[in-house]
VOSE-446235 format. One record per residue (C-alpha): residue in one letter; x, y, z. Coordinates in steps of 0.02 Angstrom, whole numbers, padded with zeros to 5 digits, always signed. Each point is the difference from the previous one (the first is absolute). Layout:
residues N
AXYZ ...
This chain:
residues 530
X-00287+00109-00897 X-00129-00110-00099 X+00069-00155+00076 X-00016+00039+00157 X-00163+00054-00039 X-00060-00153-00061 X+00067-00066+00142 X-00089+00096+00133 X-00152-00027-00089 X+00022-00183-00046 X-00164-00042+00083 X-00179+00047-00117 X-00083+00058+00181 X+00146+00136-00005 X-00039+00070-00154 X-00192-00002+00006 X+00009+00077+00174 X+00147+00142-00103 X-00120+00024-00126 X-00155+00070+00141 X+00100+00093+00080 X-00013+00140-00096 X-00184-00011-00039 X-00016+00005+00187 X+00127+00172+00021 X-00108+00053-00154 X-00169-00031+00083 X+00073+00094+00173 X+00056+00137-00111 X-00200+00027-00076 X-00073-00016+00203 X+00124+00119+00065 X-00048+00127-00106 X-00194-00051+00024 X+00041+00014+00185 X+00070+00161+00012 X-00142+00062-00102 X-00123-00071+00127 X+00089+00063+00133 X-00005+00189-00069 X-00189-00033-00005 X-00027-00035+00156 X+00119+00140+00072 X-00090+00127-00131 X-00174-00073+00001 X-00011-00044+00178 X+00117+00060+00123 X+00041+00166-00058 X-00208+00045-00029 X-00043-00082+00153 X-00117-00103-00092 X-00022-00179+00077 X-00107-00089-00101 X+00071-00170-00064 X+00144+00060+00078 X+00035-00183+00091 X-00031-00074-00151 X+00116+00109-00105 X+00152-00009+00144 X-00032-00187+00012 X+00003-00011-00185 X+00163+00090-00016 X+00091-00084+00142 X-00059-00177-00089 X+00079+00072-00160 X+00157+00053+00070 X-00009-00178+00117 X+00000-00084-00165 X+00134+00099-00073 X+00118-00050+00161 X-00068-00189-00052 X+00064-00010-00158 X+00166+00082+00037 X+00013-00121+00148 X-00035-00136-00170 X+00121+00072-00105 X+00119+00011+00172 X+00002-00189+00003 X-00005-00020-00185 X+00168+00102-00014 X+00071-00113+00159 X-00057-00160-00076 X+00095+00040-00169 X+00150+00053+00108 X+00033-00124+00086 X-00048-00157-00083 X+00114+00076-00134 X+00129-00009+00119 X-00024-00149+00063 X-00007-00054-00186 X+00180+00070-00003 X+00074-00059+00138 X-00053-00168-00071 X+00062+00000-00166 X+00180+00072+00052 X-00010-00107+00145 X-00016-00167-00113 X+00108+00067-00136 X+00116+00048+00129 X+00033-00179+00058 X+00000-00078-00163 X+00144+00113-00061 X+00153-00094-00042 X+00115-00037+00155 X+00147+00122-00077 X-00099+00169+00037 X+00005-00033+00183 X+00193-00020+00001 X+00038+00200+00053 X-00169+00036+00059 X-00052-00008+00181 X-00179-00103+00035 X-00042+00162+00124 X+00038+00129-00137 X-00082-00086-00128 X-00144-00019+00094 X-00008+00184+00067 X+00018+00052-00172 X-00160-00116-00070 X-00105+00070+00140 X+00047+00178-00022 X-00047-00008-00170 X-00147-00088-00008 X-00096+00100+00150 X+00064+00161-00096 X-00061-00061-00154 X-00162-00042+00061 X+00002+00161+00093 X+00030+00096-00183 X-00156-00121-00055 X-00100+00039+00128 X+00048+00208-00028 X-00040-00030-00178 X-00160-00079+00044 X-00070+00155+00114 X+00060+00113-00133 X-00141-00038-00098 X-00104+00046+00148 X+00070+00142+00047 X+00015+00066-00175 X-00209-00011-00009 X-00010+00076+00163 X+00099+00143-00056 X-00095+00024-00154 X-00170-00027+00088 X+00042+00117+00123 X+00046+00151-00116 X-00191-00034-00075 X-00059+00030+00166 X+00101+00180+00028 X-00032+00041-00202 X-00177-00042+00024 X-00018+00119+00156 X+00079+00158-00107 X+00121-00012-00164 X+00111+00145+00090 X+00031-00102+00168 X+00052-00144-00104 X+00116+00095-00109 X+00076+00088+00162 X-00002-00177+00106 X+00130-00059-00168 X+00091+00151+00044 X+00058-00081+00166 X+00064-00150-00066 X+00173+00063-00033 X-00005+00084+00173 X-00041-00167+00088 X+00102-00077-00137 X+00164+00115+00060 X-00028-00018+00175 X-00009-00206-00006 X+00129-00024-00117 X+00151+00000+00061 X-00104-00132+00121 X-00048-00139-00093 X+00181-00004-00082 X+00069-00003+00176 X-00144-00124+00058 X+00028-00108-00112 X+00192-00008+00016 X-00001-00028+00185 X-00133-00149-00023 X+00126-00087-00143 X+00164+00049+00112 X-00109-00057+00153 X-00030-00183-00086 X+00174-00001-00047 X+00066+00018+00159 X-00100-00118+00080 X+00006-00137-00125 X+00216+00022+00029 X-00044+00005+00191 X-00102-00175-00004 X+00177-00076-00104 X+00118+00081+00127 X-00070-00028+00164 X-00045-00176-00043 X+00179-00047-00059 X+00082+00003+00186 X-00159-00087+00051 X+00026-00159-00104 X+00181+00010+00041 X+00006+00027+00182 X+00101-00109+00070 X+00126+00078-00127 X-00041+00161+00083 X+00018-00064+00169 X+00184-00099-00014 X+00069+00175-00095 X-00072+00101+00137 X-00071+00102-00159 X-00164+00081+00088 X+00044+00177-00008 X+00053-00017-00207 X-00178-00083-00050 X-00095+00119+00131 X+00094+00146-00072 X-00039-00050-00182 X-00197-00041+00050 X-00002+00164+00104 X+00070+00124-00153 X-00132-00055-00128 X-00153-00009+00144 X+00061+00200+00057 X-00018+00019-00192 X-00187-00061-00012 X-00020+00111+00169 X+00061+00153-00103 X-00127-00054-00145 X-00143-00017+00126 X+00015+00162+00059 X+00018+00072-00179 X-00157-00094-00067 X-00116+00032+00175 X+00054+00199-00038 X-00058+00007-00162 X-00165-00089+00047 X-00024+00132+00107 X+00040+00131-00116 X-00124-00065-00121 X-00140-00037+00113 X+00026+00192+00046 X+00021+00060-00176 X-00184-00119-00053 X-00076+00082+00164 X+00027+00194-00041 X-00049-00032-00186 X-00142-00076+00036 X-00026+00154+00126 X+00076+00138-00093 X-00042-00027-00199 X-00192-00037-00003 X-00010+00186+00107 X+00113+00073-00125 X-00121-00078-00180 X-00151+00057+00102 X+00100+00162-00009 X+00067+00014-00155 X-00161-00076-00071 X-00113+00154+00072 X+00113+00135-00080 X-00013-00058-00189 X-00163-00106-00002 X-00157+00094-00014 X-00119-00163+00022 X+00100-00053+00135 X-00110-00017+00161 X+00065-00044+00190 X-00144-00107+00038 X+00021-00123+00142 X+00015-00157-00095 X+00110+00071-00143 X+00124+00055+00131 X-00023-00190+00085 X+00024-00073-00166 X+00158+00094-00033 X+00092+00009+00164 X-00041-00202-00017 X+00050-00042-00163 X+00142+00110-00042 X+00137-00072+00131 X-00035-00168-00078 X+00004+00045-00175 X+00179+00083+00036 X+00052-00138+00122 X-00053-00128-00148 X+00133+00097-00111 X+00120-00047+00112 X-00024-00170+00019 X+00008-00028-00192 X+00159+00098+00011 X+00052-00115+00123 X-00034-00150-00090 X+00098+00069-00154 X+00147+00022+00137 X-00015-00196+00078 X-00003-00064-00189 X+00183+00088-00031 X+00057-00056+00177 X-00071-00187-00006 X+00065-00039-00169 X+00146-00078+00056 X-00098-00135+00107 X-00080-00042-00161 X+00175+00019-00088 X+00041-00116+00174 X-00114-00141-00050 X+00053+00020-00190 X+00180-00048+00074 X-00077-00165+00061 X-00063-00044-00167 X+00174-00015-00088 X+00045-00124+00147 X+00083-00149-00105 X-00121-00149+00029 X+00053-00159+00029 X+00027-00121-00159 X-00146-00104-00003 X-00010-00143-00149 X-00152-00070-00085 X+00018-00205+00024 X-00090-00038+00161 X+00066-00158+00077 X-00107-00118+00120 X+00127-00124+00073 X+00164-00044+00006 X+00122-00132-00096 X+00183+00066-00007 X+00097+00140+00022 X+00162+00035-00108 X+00135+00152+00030 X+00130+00016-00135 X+00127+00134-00004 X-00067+00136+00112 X+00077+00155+00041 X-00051+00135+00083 X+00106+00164-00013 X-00019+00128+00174 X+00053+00201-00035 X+00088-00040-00158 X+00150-00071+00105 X-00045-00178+00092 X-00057-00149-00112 X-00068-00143+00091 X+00006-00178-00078 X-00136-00125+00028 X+00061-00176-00008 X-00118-00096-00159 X-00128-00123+00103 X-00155-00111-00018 X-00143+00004+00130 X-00140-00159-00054 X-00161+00001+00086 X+00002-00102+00178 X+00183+00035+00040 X+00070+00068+00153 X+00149+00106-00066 X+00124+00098+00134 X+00108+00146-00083 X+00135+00048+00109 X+00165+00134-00035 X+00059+00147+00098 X-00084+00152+00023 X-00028+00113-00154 X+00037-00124-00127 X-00189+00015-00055 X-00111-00126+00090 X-00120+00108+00037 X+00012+00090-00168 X-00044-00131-00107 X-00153-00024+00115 X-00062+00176-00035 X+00025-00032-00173 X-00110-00170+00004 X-00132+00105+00080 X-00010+00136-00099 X+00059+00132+00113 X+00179+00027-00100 X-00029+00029-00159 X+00197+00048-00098 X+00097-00152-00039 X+00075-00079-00126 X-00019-00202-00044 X-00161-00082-00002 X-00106-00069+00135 X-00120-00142-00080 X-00144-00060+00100 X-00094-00138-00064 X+00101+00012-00150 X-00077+00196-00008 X+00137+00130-00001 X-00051+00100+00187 X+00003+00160-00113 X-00188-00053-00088 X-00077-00066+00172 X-00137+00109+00101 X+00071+00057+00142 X-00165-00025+00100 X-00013-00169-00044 X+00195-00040+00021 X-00042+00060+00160 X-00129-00114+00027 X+00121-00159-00034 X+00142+00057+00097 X+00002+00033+00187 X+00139+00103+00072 X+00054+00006+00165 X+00109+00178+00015 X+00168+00022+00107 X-00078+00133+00096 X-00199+00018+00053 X-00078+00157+00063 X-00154-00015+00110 X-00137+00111-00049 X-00112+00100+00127 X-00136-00128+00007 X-00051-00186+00093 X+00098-00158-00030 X-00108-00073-00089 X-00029+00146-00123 X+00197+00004-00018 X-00019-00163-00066 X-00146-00004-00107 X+00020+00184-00072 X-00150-00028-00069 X-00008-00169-00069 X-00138-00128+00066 X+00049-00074+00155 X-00014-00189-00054 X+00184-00028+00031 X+00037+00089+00138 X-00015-00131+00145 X+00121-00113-00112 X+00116+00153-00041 X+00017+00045+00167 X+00037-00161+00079 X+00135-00022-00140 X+00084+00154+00044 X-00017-00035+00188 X-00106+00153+00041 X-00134-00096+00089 X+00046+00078+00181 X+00030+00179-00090 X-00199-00018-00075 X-00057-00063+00189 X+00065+00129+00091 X+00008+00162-00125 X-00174-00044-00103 X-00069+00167+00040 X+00161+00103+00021 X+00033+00118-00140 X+00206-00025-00047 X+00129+00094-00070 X+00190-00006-00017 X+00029+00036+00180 X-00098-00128+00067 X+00038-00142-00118 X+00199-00093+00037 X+00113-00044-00162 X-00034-00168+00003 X-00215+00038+00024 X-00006+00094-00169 X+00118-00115-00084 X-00139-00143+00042 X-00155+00126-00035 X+00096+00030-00171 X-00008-00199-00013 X-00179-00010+00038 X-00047+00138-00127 X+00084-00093-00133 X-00081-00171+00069 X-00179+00071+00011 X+00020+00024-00184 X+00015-00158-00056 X+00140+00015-00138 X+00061-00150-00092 X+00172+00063+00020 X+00042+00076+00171 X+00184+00092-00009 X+00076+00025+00172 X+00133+00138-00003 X+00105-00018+00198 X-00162+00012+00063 X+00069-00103+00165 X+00160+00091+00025 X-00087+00091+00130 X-00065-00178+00097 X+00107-00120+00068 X+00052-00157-00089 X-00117-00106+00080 X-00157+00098-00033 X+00074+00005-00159 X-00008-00180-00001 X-00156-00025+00053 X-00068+00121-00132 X+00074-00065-00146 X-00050-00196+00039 X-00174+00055+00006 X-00004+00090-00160 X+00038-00143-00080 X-00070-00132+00100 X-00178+00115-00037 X+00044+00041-00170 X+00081-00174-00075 X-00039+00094-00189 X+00038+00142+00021 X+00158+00084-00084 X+00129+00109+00134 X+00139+00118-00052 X+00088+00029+00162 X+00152+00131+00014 X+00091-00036+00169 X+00169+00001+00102 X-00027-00133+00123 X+00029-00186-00005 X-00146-00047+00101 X-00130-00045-00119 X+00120-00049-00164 X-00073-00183+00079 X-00170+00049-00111 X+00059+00059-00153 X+00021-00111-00149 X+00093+00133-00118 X+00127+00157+00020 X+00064+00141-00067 X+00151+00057+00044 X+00044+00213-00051 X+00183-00006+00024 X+00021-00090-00149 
């Protein structure tokens, strides 16, 4: 709970702005009960005795008072919604960049949609318990200011007004249990909802050939009558709270008034005292409540926080200390890498020397592509050594590996966003003319500049070249090409591949492909099936 803490309050803003807000609940508490005094004055003094002098002056006096009571809860309003939600955004961000620096392995038997349902959930109901926590100080000096006001007025109707706690307490109850279930059962629901009814969406033409509409409408349709029987279950019990908070604050300031005149001698029914009373005792009681209901979100939100807990024992990727700057050679020697405790893959020993153009061919799932991950840092559990720059791969920075070599991936997915930003991802755009003529994407950046992409939009062979230009936009001294072209014909393919290296004359290519086409270019190979 202290780490996340720190982390919602990692900026000094958030906790000098913490640290006022309860002067500023403290400083209501002192002008409410000023207020309420002035108003009794002016009710007693004034209205009551039909005595108008400075009577605009006291009225305006107390309305300013009570207008300045309103401004400083409307202060301590946005305070409290401040706190919440940059602390939430401070969560999402944290889990968000710890999240995809975790090591590869942890997303093997998740789904990306469950994880990410699962991150959200937590953090908004995390910084939901925050932002609870927050008020409670608020409301807790609120409830204590407003029993001065009722104790000041007569110590009988306070003692009496404490007697109807456990009445309001009894008939809320069972309530705020049941409130707070549905909302956590709601969330639940939805958050398995958002996973469900997007599955048959990403796989629709699945859907379609199988003629399988009625299964995934069925499935969507049993959890969404679900959150209907929830909704009808949480609107009820709104309504049977607004109804219980209406007749209390109708029924139990008549019945202290009562009780208070039957064993308090000094007690008088002036005009203001009642005022003051029929006021003030519906929100004392209906602050009880709300710290009650606090104390009833903390037990129900501790699993988000439990949630984001989860996230911190993700296994982070292995990340050495030697940061490298360039590249000379690259050496494999005896590498194995074992799958489910059953398949062992053996990587053939070979030398990669800076400037080469190196093709690996073999047949499929001999571990091409493996030992690529492994260069980059993305698998992490082998055996045998990997020595860069006569560095074992083990003690190298992952970031700055990453820096050296470029990899082109077997399969690309577009993100929801422009062309160019698919490319760049961020990066400075110094490269990106180059990059994109390379990877023969000039006509795709004429005609779809302003169009925002995605998967649907984008053909095989488009995101096999927009993976290319990524890689190229980078700059990397060593650009690794894993069947990148297997989805372009042979003569694009061609094309491609001559003006890498007609462009780049120094730089060093690792190229894992099928085809014939290019072996023209290649002054070194590698061959798997050995």
């Amino acid at each position: 709970m202290l780490k996340i803490l720190k982390i919602i309050l990692k900026e000094p803003s958030s906790k000098i702005i913490l640290a006022l807000y309860p002067l500023i609940a403290l400083l209501s508490g002192i002008l409410l009960v000023y207020s309420n005094d002035m108003l009794r004055n002016v009710f007693n003094n004034h209205i009551m005795l039909l005595e108008f002098n400075n009577f605009l002056y006291s009225t305006l006096f107390v309305v300013g008072l009570f207008v300045s009571l309103f401004l400083l809860r409307v202060v301590n309003s946005y305070i409290k919604e401040k706190l919440h939600h940059t602390g939430a955004n401070n969560l999402i961000e944290h889990y968000t960049n710890k999240l995809l620096k975790a090591d590869y392995s942890y997303y093997h038997k998740k789904e990306a949609p469950a994880i990410w349902d699962k991150l959200e959930r937590s953090t908004i109901g995390t910084g939901n318990f925050f932002g609870s926590l927050i008020s409670s100080i608020s409301t807790m000096i609120s409830f204590v200011f407003y029993a001065i006001v009722i104790f000041r007025i007569n110590l009988f109707a306070g003692l009496i007004t404490m007697i109807a706690i456990p009445i309001y307490f009894f008939l809320t109850v069972g309530f705020n249990k049941n409130f707070m279930s549905l909302q956590m059962e709601l969330a639940n629901s939805m958050g398995q909802l958002a996973v469900v009814g997007q599955e048959p969406l990403e796989n629709v033409v699945n859907v379609k050939t199988k003629n399988a509409y009625g299964f995934f409408v069925n499935r969507i349709m049993k959890i969404q009558r679900k959150i209907s029987k929830l909704f009808r279950k949480f609107n009820v019990l709104s309504e049977y709270h607004n109804g219980i908070t209406g007749l209390v604050s109708v029924v139990v300031p008549i019945l202290v008034l009562f009780a208070t005149l039957q064993v308090s001698d000094t007690f008088t029914t002036d005009m203001g005292t009642v005022l003051i009373l029929y006021i003030n005792i519906p929100l004392f009681l209906s602050g009880f409540t709300s710290i009650y209901k606090k104390y009833i979100m903390y037990k129900t939100h501790r699993h988000f926080i439990n949630g984001l807990l989860e996230f911190d024992d993700m296994p982070i990727e292995h990340s050495g200390e030697i940061e490298i700057n360039d590249f000379e050679n690259l050496e494999v020697k005896g590498v194995k890498v074992r799958f489910d405790d059953t398949r062992i893959i053996s990587i053939p020993d070979f030398v990669v020397k800076k400037g080469e153009r190196v093709m690996i061919f073999g047949e499929s799932g001999i571990g091409k592509s493996t030992i690529f991950n492994i260069i980059v840092g993305i698998h992490t559990e082998y055996e045998g050594d990997i020595i860069i720059n006569g560095i074992n791969l083990r003690n190298i920075s992952t970031y700055s590996l990453r820096n050296v070599f470029g990899i082109v991936l077997q399969s690309v997915n577009i993100f929801s966003m422009s062309l160019e930003d698919n490319i760049l991802l961020g990066i400075p755009n110094d490269n990106l003319n180059e990059s994109v003529s390379l990877a023969n994407l000039k006509e795709q950046m004429d005609f779809k500049v302003d169009q925002e992409l995605n998967n649907k939009v984008v053909s095989g062979g488009e995101k096999s070249r927009v993976g290319l230009a990524q890689t190229l936009a980078r700059n990397t001294q060593v650009l690794m090409i894993d069947e990148t072209f297997s989805s372009i014909d042979e003569g694009m393919e061609e094309r491609i591949v001559k003006g890498l290296f007609e462009m780049h004359p120094h730089k060093t290519f690792i190229c894992i492909s099928h085809r014939s086409s290019s072996q023209t270019y290649f002054d070194k190979f590698v061959d798997f099936n050995l």
